[in-house]
N, C-alpha and C positions, 0 to 999 in steps of 0.2 A: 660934546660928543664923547661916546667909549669907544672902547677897542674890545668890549666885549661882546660874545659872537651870542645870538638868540636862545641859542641855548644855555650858556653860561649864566645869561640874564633869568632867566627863568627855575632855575638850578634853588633848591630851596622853597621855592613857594607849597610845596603840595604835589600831593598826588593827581593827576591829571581823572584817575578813574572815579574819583570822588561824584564831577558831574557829571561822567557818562550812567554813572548808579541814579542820580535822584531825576535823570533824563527819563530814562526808560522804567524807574517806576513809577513815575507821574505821566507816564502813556501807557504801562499796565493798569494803572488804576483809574487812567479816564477811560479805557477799554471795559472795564469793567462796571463801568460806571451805565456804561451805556443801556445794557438788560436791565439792571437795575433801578434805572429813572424809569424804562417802561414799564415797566413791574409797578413801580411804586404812584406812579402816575396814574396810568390805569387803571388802579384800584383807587385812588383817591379821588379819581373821578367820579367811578363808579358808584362812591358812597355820598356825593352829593347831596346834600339835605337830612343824611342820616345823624342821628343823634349821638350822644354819646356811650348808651350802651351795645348800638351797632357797633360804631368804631371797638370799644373795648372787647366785645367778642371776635370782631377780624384778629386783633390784635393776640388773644387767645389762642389761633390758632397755634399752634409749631412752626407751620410753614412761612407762614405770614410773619412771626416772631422773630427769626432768624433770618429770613430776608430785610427786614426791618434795620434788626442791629446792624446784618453785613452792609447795608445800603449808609445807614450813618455814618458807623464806620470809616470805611471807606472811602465817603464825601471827606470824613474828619482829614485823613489821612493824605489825601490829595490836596485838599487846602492847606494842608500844613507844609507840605513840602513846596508847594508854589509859594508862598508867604517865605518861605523860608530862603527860597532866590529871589524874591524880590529883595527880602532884607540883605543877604551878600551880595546884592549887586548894588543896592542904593544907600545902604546905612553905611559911611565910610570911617565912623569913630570906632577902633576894637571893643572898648569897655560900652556903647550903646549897640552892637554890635551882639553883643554874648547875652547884655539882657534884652532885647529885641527878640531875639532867639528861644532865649528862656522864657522871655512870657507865649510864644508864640506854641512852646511845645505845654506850659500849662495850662496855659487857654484849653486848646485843643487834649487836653488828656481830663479837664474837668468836665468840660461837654459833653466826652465821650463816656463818661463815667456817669453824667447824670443822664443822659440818653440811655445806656445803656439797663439803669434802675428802673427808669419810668417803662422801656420797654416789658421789663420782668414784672413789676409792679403790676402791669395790665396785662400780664400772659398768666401772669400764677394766681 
């Protein structure tokens, strides 16, 4: 037993605003999320059996292009921040911990980089 009062105990650990930040950006970005899969969905439905220089001219478009990136995006960025409280709330060793962390922001910044080429690749 302490004599130290909840908040003393707490005193130290971090900023409290830390999770209200990757709170409410992982419900703006599921928010967002949500035009987005219809958009993306929709047309991929639409192109059902179509080959691939259909696809590659959808993809052509600007509108289609940018919608595209931002929908990847987007996903990346949202999985990344959920992935990322899972790992602070389950990974309890610091040193697997920071690389957990690390691989999870380079995973997700390679993906988005090769997502992002293949989008250009096929729009230019």
């Amino acid at each position: 037993m302490t004599l130290r009062s909840p908040v003393g105990a707490a005193r130290g650990l971090g900023s409290a605003r830390a999770g209200t930040q990757h709170w409410w950006l992982q419900r703006v970005t599921a928010v967002a999320l949500i035009p987005l899969s219809v958009w993306l969905g929709g047309a991929l439905v639409a192109m059902t059996g179509a080959d691939h220089a259909h696809f590659s001219a959808w993809v052509a478009r600007p509108l289609n292009a940018v919608g595209l990136t931002l929908a990847i995006g987007t996903a990346l960025y949202h999985f990344k921040i959920g992935a990322d409280v899972v790992i602070d709330d389950y990974v309890h060793s610091e040193g697997l911990k920071i690389a957990s962390r690390m691989a999870n922001l380079f995973g997700a910044a390679v993906i988005a980089a090769v997502s992002a080429f293949a989008v250009l690749k096929l729009a230019l």
